[in-house]
C-alpha positions as CSV (number, residue, x, y, z in Angstrom):
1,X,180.7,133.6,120.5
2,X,180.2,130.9,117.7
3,X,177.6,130.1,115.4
4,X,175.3,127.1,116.0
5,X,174.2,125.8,112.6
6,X,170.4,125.0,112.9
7,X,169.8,120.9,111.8
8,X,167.1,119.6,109.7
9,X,167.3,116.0,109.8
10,X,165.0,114.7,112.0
11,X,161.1,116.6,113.2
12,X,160.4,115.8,116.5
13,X,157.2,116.3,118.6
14,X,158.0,115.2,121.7
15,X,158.6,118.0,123.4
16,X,156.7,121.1,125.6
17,X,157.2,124.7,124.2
18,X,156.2,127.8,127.1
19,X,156.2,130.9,125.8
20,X,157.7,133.6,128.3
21,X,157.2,137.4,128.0
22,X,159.4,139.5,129.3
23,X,161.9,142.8,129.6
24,X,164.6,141.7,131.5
25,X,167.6,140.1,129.5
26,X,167.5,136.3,128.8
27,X,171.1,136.1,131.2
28,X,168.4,137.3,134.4
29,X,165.9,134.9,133.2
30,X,168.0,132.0,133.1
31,X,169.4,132.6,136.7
32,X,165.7,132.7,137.9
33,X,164.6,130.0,135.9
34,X,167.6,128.1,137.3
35,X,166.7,128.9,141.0
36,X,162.9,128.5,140.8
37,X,163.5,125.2,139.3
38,X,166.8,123.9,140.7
39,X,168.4,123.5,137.3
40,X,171.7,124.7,135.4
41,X,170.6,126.7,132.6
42,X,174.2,127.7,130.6
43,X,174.5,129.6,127.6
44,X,176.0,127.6,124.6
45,X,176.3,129.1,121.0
46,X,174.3,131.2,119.9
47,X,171.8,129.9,116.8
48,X,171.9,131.6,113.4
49,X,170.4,130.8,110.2
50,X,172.1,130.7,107.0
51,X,170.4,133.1,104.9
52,X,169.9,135.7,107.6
53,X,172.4,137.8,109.7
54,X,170.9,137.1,113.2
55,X,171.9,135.2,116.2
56,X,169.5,134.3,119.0
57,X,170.9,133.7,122.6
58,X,170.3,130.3,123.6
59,X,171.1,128.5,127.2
60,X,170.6,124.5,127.4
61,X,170.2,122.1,130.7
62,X,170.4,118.3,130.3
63,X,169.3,116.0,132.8
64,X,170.1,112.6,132.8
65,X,168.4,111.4,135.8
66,X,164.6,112.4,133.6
67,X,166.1,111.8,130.2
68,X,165.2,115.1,129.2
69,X,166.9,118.8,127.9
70,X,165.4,122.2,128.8
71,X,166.4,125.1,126.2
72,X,165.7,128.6,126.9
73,X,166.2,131.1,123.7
74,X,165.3,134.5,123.0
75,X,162.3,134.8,120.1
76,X,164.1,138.1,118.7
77,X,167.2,139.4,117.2
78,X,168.1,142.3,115.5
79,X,169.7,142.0,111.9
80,X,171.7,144.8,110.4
81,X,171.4,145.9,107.1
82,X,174.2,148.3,105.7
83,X,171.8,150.7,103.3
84,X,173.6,153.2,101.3
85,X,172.0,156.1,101.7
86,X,172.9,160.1,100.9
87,X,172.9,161.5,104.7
88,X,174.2,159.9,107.7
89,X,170.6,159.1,109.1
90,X,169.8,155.5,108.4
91,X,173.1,154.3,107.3
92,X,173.2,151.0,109.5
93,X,169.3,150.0,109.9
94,X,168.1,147.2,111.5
95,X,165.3,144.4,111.3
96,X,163.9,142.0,113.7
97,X,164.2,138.6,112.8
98,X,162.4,135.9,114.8
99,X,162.7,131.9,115.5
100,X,159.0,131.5,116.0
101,X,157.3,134.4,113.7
102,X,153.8,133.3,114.7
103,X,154.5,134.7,118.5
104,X,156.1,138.0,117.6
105,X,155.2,139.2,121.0
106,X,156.9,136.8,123.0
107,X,160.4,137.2,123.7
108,X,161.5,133.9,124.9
109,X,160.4,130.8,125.0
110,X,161.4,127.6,126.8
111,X,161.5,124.1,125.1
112,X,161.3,120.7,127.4
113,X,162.7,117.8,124.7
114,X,161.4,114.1,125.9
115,X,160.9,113.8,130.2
116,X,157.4,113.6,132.5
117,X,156.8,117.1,133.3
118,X,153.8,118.1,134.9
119,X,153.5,121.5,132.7
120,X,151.0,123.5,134.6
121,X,153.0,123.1,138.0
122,X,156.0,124.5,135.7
123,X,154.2,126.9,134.0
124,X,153.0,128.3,137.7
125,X,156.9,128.4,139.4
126,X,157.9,130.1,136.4
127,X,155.5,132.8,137.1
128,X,157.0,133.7,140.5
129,X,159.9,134.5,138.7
130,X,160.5,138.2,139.0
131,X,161.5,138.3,135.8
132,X,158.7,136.8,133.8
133,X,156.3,138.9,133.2
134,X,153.4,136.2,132.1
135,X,154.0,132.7,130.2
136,X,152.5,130.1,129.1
137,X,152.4,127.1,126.8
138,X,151.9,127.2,123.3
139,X,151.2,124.6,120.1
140,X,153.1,125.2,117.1
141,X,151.5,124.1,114.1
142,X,153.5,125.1,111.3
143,X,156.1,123.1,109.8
144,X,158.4,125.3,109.4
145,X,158.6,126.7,112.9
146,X,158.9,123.2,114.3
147,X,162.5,122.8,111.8
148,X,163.5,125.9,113.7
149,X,163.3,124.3,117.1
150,X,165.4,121.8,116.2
151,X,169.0,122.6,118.2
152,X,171.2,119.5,118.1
């Protein structure tokens, strides 16, 4: 799969962030989330950064009857590191790398961009999901974190 290059022109607040934990794979989650909710999650390219070796999975609805996108992604990704080392042990360690680092515990999250949502409703049909352990929605205060979420 292709690289999605992560933009940083434009911060943008308008938008809904749930966290979701989870340990079923992000491909299960999406085809509950897109039963519970009648949508069409579908995996695009998968985001990476340029200074780091890690790609997060990433699946995108866009509806233009509410003017609004839905993006579920995964929170962690494992980055290689070749080490040299004497034995055969830890020749190929890796690290985790995360979008959000101030939610290390949650696995995925899912973003709502623009749209009149009424979050609580959401937040409670996404925790019939068999899949979804426990979610809920989150404020990101930090800059930085807020470039990350930028997808298009």
């Amino acid at each position: 799969m292709g690289k999605l290059k992560l933009n940083h022109f434009a911060l943008d607040d308008n938008f809904h962030l749930i966290a979701i934990h989870s340990s079923s794979e992000i491909f299960k989650i999406a085809f509950e989330i897109n039963k519970r909710l009648k949508v069409s999650l579908k995996r695009i390219e998968d985001i990476s950064y340029k200074n780091k070796k890690a790609y997060h999975s990433i699946y995108k609805y866009e509806s233009i009857k509410y003017d609004s996108k839905i993006f579920l992604f995964s929170n962690k990704s494992a980055m290689e590191e070749n080490q040299i080392s004497q034995g055969l042990l830890f020749q190929g360690l890796s690290q985790l790398s995360f979008i959000l680092s101030e939610f290390p515990k949650s696995e995925y999250f899912l973003k709502i961009e623009q749209g009149e949502f009424d979050i609580p409703r959401l937040i409670n049909n996404l925790k019939m999901c068999s899949a979804i352990l426990s979610c809920y929605k989150v404020e990101i205060k930090n800059k930085k974190s807020k470039y990350n979420l930028i997808f298009e």
